[in-house]
C-alpha positions in Angstrom: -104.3 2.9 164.5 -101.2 4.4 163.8 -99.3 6.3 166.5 -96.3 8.9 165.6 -92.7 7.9 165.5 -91.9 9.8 168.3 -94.7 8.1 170.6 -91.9 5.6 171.4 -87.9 6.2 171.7 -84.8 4.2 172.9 -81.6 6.1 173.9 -78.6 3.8 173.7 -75.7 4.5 175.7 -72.1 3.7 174.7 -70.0 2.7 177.5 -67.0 1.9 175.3 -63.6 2.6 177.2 -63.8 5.6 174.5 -66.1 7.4 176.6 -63.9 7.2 179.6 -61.6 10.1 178.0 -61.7 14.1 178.8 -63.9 16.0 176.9 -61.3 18.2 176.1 -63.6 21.4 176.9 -62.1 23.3 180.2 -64.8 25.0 182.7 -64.3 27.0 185.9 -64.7 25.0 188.4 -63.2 27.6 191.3 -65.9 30.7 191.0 -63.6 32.4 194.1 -60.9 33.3 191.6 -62.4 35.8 189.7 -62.4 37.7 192.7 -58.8 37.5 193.2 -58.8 37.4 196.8 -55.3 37.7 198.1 -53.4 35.2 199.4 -56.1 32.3 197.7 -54.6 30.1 194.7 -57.0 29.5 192.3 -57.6 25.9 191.8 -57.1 24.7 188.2 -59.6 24.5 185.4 -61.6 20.9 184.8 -62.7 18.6 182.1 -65.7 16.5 181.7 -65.5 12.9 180.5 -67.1 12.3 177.7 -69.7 9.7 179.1 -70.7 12.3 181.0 -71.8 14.5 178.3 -73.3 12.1 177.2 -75.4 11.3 179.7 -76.2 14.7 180.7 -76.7 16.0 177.1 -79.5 12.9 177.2 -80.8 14.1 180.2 -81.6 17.4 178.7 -83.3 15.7 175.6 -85.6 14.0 178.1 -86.4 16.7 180.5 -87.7 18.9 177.3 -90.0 16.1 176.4 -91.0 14.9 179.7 -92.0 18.7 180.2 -93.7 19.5 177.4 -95.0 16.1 176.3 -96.1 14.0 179.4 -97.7 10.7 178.9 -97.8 11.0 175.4 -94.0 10.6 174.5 -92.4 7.8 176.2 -88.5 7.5 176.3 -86.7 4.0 177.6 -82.9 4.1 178.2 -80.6 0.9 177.3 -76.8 0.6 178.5 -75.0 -2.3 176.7 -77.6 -5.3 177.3 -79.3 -3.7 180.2 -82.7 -1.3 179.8 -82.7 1.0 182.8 -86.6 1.7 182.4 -89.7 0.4 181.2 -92.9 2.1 178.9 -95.3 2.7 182.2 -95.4 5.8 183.8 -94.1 5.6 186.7 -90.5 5.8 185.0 -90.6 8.1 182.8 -89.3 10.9 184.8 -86.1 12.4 185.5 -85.8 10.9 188.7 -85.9 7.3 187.9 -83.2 7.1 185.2 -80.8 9.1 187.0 -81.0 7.0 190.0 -80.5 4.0 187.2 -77.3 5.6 185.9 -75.8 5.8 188.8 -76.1 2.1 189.5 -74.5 1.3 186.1 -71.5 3.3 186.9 -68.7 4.8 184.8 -67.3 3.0 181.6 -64.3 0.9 181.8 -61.6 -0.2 180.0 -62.1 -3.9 180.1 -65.7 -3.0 178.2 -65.5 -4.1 174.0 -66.9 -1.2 172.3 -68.4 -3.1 168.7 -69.9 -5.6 171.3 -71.1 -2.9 173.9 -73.0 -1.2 171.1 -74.4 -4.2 169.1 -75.8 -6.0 172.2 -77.5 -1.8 173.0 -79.2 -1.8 169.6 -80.5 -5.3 169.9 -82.2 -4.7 173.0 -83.4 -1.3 171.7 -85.5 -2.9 169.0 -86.7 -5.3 172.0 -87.5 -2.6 173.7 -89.5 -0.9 170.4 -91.7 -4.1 170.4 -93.2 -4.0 173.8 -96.2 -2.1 174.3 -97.2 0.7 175.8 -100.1 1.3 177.8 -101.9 3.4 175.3 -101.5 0.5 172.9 -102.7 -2.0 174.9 -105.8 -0.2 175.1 -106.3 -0.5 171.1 -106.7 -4.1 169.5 -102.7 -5.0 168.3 -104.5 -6.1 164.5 -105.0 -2.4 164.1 -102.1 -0.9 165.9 -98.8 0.3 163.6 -95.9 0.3 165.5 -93.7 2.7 165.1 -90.6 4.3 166.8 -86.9 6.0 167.1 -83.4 4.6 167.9 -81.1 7.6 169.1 -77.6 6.1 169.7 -74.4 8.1 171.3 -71.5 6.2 170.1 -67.8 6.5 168.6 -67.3 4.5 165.9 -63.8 3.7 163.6 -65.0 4.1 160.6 -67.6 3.9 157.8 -68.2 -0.3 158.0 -68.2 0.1 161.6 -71.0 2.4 161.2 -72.7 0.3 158.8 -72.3 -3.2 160.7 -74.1 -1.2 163.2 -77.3 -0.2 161.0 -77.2 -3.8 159.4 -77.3 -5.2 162.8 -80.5 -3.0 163.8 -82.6 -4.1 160.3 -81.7 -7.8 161.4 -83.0 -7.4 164.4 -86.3 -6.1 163.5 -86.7 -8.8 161.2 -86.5 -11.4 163.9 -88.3 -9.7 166.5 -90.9 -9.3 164.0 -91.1 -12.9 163.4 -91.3 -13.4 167.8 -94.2 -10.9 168.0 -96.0 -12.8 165.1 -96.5 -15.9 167.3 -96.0 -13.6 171.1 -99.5 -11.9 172.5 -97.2 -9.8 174.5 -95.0 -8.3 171.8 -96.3 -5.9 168.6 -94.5 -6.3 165.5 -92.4 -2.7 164.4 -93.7 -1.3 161.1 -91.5 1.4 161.0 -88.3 2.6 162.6 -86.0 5.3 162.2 -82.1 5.1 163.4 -80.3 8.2 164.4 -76.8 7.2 165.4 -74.2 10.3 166.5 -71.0 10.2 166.2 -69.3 12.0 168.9 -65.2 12.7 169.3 -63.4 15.1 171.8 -63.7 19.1 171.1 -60.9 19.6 168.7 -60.5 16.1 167.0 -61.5 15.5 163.7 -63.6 12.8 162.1 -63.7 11.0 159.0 -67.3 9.9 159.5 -70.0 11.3 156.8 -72.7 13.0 157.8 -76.1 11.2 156.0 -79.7 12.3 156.4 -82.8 10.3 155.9 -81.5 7.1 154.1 -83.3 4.0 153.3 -81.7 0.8 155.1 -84.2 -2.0 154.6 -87.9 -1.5 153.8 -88.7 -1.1 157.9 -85.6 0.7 159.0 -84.6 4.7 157.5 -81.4 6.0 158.7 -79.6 9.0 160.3 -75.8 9.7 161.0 -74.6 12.8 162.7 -70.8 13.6 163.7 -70.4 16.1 166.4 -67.7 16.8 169.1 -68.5 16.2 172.5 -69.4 19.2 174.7 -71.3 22.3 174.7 -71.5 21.4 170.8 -72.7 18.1 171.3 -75.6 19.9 173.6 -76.5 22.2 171.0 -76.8 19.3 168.4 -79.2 17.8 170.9 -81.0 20.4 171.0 -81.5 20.6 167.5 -82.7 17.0 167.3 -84.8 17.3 169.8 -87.2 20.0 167.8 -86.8 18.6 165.1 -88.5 14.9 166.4 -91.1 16.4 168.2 -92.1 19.7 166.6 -91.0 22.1 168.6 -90.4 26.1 168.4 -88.9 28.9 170.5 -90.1 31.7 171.6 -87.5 34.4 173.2 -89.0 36.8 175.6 -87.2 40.2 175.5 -87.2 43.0 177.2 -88.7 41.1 180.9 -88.0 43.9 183.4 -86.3 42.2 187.0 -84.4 43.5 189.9 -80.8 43.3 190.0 -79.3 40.5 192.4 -76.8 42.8 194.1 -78.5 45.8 193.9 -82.4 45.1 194.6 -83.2 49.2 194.1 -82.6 48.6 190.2 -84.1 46.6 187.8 -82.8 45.5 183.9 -84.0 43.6 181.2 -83.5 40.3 179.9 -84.5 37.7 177.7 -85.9 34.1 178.4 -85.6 31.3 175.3 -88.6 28.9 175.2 -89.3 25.7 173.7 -92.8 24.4 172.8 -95.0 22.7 169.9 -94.6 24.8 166.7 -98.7 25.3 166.8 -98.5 28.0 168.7 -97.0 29.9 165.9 -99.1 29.1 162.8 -100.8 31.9 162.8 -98.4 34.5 163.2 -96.3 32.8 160.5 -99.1 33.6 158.6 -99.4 37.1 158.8 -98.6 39.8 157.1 -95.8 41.2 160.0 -93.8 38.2 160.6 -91.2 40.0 158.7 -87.7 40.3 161.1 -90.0 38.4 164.1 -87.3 34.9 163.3 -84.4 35.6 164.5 -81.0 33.5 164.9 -81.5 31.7 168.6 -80.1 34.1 171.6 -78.7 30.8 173.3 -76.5 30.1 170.9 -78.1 26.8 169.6 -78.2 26.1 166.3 -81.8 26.9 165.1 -83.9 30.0 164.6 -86.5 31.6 167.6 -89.0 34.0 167.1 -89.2 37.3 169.2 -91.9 38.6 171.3 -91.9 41.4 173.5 -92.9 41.5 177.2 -96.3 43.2 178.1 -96.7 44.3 182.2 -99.6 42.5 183.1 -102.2 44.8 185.2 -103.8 42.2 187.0 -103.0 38.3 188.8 -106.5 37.2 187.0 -106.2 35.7 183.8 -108.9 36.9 181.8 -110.8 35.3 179.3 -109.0 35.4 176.0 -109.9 34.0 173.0 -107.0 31.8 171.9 -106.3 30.0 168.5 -104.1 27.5 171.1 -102.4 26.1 174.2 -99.3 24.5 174.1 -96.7 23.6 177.1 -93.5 25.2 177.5 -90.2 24.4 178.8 -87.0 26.8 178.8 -84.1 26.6 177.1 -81.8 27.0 180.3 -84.1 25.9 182.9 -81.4 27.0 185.9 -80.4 30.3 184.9 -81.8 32.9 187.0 -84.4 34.7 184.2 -85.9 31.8 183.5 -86.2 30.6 187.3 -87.7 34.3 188.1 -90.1 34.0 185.0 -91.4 30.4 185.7 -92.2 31.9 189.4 -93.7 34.6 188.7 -95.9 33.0 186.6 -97.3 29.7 188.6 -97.2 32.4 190.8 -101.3 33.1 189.1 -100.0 36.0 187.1 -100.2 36.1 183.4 -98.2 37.5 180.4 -99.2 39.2 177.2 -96.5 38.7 174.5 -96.6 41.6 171.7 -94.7 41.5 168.1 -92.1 43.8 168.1 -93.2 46.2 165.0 -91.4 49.5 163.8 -95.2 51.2 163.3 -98.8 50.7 163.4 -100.3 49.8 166.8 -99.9 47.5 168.6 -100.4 43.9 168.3 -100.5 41.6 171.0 -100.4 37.7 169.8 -99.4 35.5 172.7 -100.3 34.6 176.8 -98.0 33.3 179.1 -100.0 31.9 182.0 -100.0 28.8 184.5 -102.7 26.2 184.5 -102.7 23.2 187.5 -99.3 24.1 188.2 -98.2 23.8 184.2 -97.6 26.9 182.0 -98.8 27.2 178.5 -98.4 29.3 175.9 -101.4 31.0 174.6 -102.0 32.1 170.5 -104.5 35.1 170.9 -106.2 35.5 167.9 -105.4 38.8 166.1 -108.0 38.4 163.5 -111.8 39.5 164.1 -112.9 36.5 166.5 -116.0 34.4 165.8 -117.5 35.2 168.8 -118.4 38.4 166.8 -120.9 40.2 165.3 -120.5 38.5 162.0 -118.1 41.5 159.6 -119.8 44.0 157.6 -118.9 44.0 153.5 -118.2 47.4 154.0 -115.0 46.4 156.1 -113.3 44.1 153.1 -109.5 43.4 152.8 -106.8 45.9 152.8 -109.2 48.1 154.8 -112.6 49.8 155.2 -114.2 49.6 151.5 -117.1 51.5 152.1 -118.3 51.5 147.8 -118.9 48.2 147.1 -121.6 47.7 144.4 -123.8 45.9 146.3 -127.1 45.9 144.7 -125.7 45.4 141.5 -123.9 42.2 142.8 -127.1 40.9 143.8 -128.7 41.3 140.9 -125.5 39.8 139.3 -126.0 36.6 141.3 -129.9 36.4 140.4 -128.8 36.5 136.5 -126.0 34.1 137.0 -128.2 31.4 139.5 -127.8 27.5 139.2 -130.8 25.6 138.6 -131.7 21.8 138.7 -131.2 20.5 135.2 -134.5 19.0 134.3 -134.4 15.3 132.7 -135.3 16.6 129.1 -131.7 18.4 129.0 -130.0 15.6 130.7 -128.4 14.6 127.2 -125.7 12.7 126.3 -122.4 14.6 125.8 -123.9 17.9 127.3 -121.6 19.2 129.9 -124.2 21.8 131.9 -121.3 22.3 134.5 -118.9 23.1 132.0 -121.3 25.4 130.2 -122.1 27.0 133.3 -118.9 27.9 134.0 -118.2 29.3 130.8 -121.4 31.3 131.0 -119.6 33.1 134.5 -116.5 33.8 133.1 -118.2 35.7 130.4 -120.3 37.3 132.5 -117.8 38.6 134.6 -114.6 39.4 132.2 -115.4 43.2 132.8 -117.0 43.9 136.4 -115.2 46.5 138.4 -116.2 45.7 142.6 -116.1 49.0 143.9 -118.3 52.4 142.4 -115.4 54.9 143.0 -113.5 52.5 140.4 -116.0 52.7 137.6 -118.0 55.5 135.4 -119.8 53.8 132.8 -121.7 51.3 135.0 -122.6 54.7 137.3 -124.1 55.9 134.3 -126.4 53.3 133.7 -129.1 55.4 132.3 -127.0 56.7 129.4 -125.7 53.4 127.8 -128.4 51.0 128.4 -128.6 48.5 127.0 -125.1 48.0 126.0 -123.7 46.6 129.1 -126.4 43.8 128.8 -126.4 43.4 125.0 -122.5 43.4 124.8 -122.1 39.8 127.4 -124.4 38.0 125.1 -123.1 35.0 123.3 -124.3 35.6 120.1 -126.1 38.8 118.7 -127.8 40.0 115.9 -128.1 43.4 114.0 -130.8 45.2 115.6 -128.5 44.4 119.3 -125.7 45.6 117.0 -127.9 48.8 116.5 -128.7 49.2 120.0 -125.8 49.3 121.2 -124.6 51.8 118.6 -127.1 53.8 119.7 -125.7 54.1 122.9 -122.0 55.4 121.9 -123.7 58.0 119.2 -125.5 59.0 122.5 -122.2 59.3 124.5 -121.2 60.9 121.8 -123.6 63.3 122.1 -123.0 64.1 125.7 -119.1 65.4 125.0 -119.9 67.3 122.4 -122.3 69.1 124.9 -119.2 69.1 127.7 -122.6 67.2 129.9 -120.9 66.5 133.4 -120.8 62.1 134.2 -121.5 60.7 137.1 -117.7 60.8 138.9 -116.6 61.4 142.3 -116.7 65.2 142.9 -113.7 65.5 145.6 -110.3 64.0 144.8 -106.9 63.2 146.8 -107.1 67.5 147.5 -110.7 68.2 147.4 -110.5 68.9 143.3 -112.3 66.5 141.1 -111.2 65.4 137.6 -111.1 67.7 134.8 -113.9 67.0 132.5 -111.6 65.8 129.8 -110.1 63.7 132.0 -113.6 62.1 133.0 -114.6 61.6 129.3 -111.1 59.6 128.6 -110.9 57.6 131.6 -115.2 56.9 130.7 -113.7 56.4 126.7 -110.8 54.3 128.1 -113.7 51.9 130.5 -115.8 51.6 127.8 -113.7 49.7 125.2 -112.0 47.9 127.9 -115.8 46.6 128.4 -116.2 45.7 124.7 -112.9 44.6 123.6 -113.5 42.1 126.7 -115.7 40.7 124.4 -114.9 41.6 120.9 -113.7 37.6 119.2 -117.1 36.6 120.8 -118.7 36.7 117.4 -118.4 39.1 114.2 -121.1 41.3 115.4 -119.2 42.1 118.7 -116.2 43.6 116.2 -118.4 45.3 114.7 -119.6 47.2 118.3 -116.0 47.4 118.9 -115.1 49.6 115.3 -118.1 51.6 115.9 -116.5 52.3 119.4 -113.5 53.2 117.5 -114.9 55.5 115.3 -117.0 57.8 117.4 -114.3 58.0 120.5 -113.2 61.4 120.0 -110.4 61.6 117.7 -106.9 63.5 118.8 -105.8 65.6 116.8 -101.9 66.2 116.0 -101.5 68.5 118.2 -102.8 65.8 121.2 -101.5 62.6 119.5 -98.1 64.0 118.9 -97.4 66.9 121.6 -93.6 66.8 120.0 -94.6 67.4 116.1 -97.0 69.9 117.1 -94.4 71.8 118.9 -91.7 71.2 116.2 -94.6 73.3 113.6 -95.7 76.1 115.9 -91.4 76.9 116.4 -91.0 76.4 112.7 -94.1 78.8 111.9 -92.5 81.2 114.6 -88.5 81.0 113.4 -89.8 81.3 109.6 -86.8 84.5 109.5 -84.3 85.9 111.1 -86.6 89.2 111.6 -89.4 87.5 113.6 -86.2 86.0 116.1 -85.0 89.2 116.5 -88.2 91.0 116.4 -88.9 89.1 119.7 -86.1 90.1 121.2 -86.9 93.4 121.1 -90.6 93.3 122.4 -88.8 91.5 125.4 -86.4 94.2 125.6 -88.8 97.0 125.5 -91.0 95.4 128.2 -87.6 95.5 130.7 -87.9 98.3 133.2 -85.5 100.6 133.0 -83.8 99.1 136.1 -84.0 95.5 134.2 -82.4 96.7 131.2 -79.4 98.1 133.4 -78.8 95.1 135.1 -78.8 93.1 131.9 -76.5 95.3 130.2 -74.2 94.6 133.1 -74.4 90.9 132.8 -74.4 90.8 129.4 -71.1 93.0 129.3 -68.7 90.2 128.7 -71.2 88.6 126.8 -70.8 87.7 122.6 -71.5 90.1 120.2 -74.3 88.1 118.8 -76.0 87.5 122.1 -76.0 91.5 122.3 -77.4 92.4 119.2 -80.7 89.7 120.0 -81.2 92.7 123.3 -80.1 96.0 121.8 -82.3 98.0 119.9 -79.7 100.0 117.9 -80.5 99.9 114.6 -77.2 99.1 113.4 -76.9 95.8 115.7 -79.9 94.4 113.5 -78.2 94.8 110.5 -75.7 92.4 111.5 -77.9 90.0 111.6 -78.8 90.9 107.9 -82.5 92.1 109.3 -82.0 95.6 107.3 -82.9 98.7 109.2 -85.7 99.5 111.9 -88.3 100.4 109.2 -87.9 97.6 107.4 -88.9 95.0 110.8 -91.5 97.2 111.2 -92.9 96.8 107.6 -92.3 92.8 107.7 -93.8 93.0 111.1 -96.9 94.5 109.9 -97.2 92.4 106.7 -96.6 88.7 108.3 -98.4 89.1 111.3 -100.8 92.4 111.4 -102.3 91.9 108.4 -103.5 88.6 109.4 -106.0 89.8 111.7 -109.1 91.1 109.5 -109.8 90.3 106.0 -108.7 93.0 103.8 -110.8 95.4 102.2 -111.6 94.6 98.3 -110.2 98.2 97.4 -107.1 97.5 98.6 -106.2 94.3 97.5 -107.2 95.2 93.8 -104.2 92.9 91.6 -103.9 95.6 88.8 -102.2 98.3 91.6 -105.1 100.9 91.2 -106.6 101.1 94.7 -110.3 102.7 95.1 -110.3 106.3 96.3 -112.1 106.9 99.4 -114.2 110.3 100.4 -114.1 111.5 96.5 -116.2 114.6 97.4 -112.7 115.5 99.8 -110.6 115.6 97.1 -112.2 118.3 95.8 -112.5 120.7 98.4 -109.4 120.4 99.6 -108.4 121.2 95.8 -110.5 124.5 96.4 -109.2 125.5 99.6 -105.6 124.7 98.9 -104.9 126.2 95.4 -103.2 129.3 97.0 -100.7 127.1 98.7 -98.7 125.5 95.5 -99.7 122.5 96.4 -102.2 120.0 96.0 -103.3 117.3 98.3 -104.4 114.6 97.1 -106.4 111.2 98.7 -106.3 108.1 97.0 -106.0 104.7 98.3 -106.1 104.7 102.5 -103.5 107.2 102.4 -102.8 111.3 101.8 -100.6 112.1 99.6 -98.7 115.3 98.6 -98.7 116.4 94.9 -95.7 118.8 93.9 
């Protein structure tokens, strides 16, 4: 059995005469003068040591694991040649090793620092090989032991550095060879060395920074550099999540009375640590966009945001949750997170929302207390399992009420595997394979929903092509069949027969019904040309397709050249321009034409003679008089509108005469006069 690397972990202490200097990081130590009493002298800032940074930055390391991890994740500490605790229970606990540091005292200068170091990392990797009491529960034949070295040190440079990880891989190897022939001691399989390299706040280092290196075949490496300090504290921090797992949580907007003033109230936020679990689902969501944030507490590693819910009641109901992990804060003694932890081993319990611009809201985490240890609760935002099982109408990306339901099943009754009988069991023959294949064909072209489709809601009118057309191979009368049913499709535009659409669009209008007939023209070869380089007789489906969809003429296919003809046709001459003109002049009111003879004022001459109907503004433009547009007028366009009679469009210039009998009475009754008149043609003429 194999238990993690952090099941077991050593903390070595340096307690070099190096540690014995000031941090170099200043803090308050007189909180009277910020008051500025009068008359009081404010006493002067103080500086840690740097062993004592070290040892409380430790202590912090411990207290987060102790908290969130107890009796799982052991932690021994070693000073020089001395262990200060053992793997049992009874001391691993804050208590215990600070009552142990105490008794070893501060560093001093008569202390070697190579040998104070060595002699820690040699009994460290003692320490790794005795067991703890879940492994002495397990048969040591089966057991892997595995564990961490974590080392605060200053070191003079590289060789130092690597004397020191040269020392720990010899060690292991003869500790291994103790615990071969030793009942008492397990053998280490694998161990991982994190040594950190700390110096005062402002010094530099010349020590490299190397992540994850392979020492011996046993031992894998870590050096970090870091200056003492707050920033040695945040690397901690760091390290710690990363060993164990861990996440934060920050919990804004937590409503609490003032300390001076108890009448008001303000908000504030509380940074949590706890076993990245708790957020695998909410990582994979769909709104865990902006919910990581950079952490509020200044450490070095990300949190993610959740916003406080008032709870209603001191019960905790029954929630279904995804998972339960422990929690610890950040900054267990500031005053938020001492109210918070109260207030909830007090019995109460917390809902924790994601902070989302829209949409409703979504509550995805509990805060509440359990035997006197709070967890973290992930409440399942999905549909629960405790559930009526979900309807197909309610599919992804929302309610999908369309689904082709019946003619899925009948899809999966076509498409069914059966038990391959021991006659087709032949060599070479892949059924899987060909079953596959025979799906993918099958279901190249099947739309899921029926607002998405036309030709498979018209079923009736194309039958059997949909059938026909997914076959593997097919012959001419299938080829004829299905012909049948495009001639038939055909049939139904030309008499403009309504299909099977959705009635009601986006605005309560449907499609045009050219617009259906395209988008069922456009689904139909889709179908076909899904399956067109099947075989020779699906091509030829496919140019019959071709053929009969309903050609475009130029007008359709080339909107542009169609345009281009109908203004040439229009702008043959000058006189049909300007003729235009004037039929939009005359239609002016007389108001209208006022106005635009005001505007057009200033205007060029030949944008006034397109408006004006003078006659001698239209010879400018070479269009001849008034009587002349009116003759071209009548030839190029009213002529055009019957087919003329065969009198009058006699070659040889002698038109028929119409009513002969008038010609002669009105010779009769007009011979006193002088003058004749005549009728030939369509006209009356005068004869002098």
């Amino acid at each position: 059995m194999s238990y993690p690397v952090e099941h077991k972990t050593v903390f070595v202490l340096d307690k070099g005469p190096l540690f014995a200097r000031s941090c170099k990081q200043s803090i308050e130590y007189d909180v009277m003068s910020k008051t500025k009493t009068p008359g009081i002298i404010p006493a002067a800032p103080i500086t840690k040591s740097m062993w004592t940074c070290n040892v409380e930055t430790m202590i912090e390391y411990m207290r987060i694991v102790f908290d969130i991890f107890p009796c799982r994740r052991l932690i021994r500490v070693v000073v020089g040649d001395e262990t200060l605790s053992v793997w049992q229970q009874k001391d691993q606990n804050i208590q215990q090793v600070m009552l142990a540091l105490g008794q070893v005292g501060p560093p001093g200068p008569k202390t070697k620092d190579e040998e104070n170091v060595i002699r820690g990392l040699t009994e460290a990797v003692r320490a790794l090989c005795d067991p703890t009491d879940l492994q002495q529960e397990i048969d040591r034949d089966v057991i892997q032991n595995k564990g961490r070295i974590i080392c605060l040190t200053a070191v003079k440079s590289e060789s130092q550095m690597r004397a020191f990880e040269e020392c720990v891989s010899d060690a292991i190897l003869q500790h291994n060879q103790l615990a071969e022939d030793s009942e008492s001691l397990l053998p280490i399989s694998h161990c991982e060395l994190v040594l950190v390299h700390v110096t005062p706040v402002g010094d530099d280092s010349k020590i490299t920074e190397r992540r994850n290196r392979e020492i011996s075949p046993l031992l894998y490496g870590e050096v970090y550099v870091t200056q003492s300090g707050k920033l040695l504290y945040n690397r901690l921090m760091q390290l710690v999540q990363v060993h164990y797992g861990l996440s934060s949580t920050t919990v804004t907007g937590i409503p609490m009375k003032e300390e001076q003033n108890a009448s008001s109230s303000a908000n504030y936020d509380v940074e949590l640590l706890h076993p990245s679990q708790a957020h695998d689902d909410i990582m994979k969501s769909a709104h865990s966009d902006g919910l990581v944030i950079p952490s509020k507490e200044g450490l070095p590693t990300e949190t993610v945001t959740l916003k406080w819910c008032t709870p209603k009641s001191n019960v905790v109901e029954l929630q279904y949750c995804t998972c339960a992990a422990r929690i610890t804060p950040v900054d267990v003694n500031s005053r938020p997170s001492s109210c918070l932890t109260n207030f909830l081993l007090s019995g109460r319990a917390v809902m924790l929302e994601q902070p989302r611009k829209s949409g409703t809201k979504v509550i995805s985490h509990m805060l509440a207390s359990h035997g006197g240890e709070i967890f973290i609760h992930s409440i399942n935002t999905a549909r629960s399992l405790l559930e009526d099982p979900p309807s197909i109408s309610e599919g992804c990306g929302g309610r999908v009420t369309d689904y082709r339901i019946n003619d899925f099943k009948e899809f999966m009754k076509e498409n069914r595997l059966a038990p391959a009988l021991p006659d087709m069991m032949t060599a070479g023959v892949n059924h899987l394979n060909r079953a596959k294949v025979h799906l993918e064909r099958m279901s190249r072209f099947w739309p899921l929903v029926i607002g998405e489709t036309i030709i498979f809601n018209m079923a009736s009118h194309i039958d059997p092509l949909p059938t026909i057309i997914v076959k593997e191979k097919l012959d001419d009368e299938d080829v004829l069949e299905c012909q049948k049913a495009i001639y038939h499709v055909v049939g139904m535009e030309s008499r403009n027969e309504p299909l099977p659409t959705s009635s009601a669009g986006p605005r309560g209008k449907g499609p045009k019904r050219d617009e259906q007939y395209k988008q069922m023209w456009a689904e139909l070869e889709s179908l076909i040309r899904a399956h067109a380089d099947t075989s020779p007789q699906h091509q030829r489906v496919l140019e019959c397709l071709l053929k009969c969809k309903k050609p475009t003429d130029d007008a359709k296919s080339s909107p542009k050249k169609a345009k281009e003809e109908k203004m040439e046709v229009e702008s043959n001459t000058e006189q049909s321009y300007a003729w235009k003109e004037l039929e939009k002049f005359q239609k002016m009111t007389e108001k209208e034409k006022q106005e635009l003879n005001k505007t057009e004022s200033g205007a060029s001459a030949t944008k006034k003679s397109r408006l004006s109907t003078d006659e001698t503004q239209f010879k400018t433009k070479g269009a001849g008089s008034l009587l002349s547009l009116w003759t071209d007028r009548i030839k190029t366009v009213h002529s055009k509108r019957h087919v003329e009679f065969t009198g009058r469009s006699q070659s040889d210039g002698n038109q028929a005469e119409l009513y002969q009998n008038l010609n002669k009475q009105l010779q009769e009754n007009a011979g006193m006069e002088g003058s004749v008149p005549t009728q030939k043609g369509t006209g009356i003429q005068k004869k002098m």
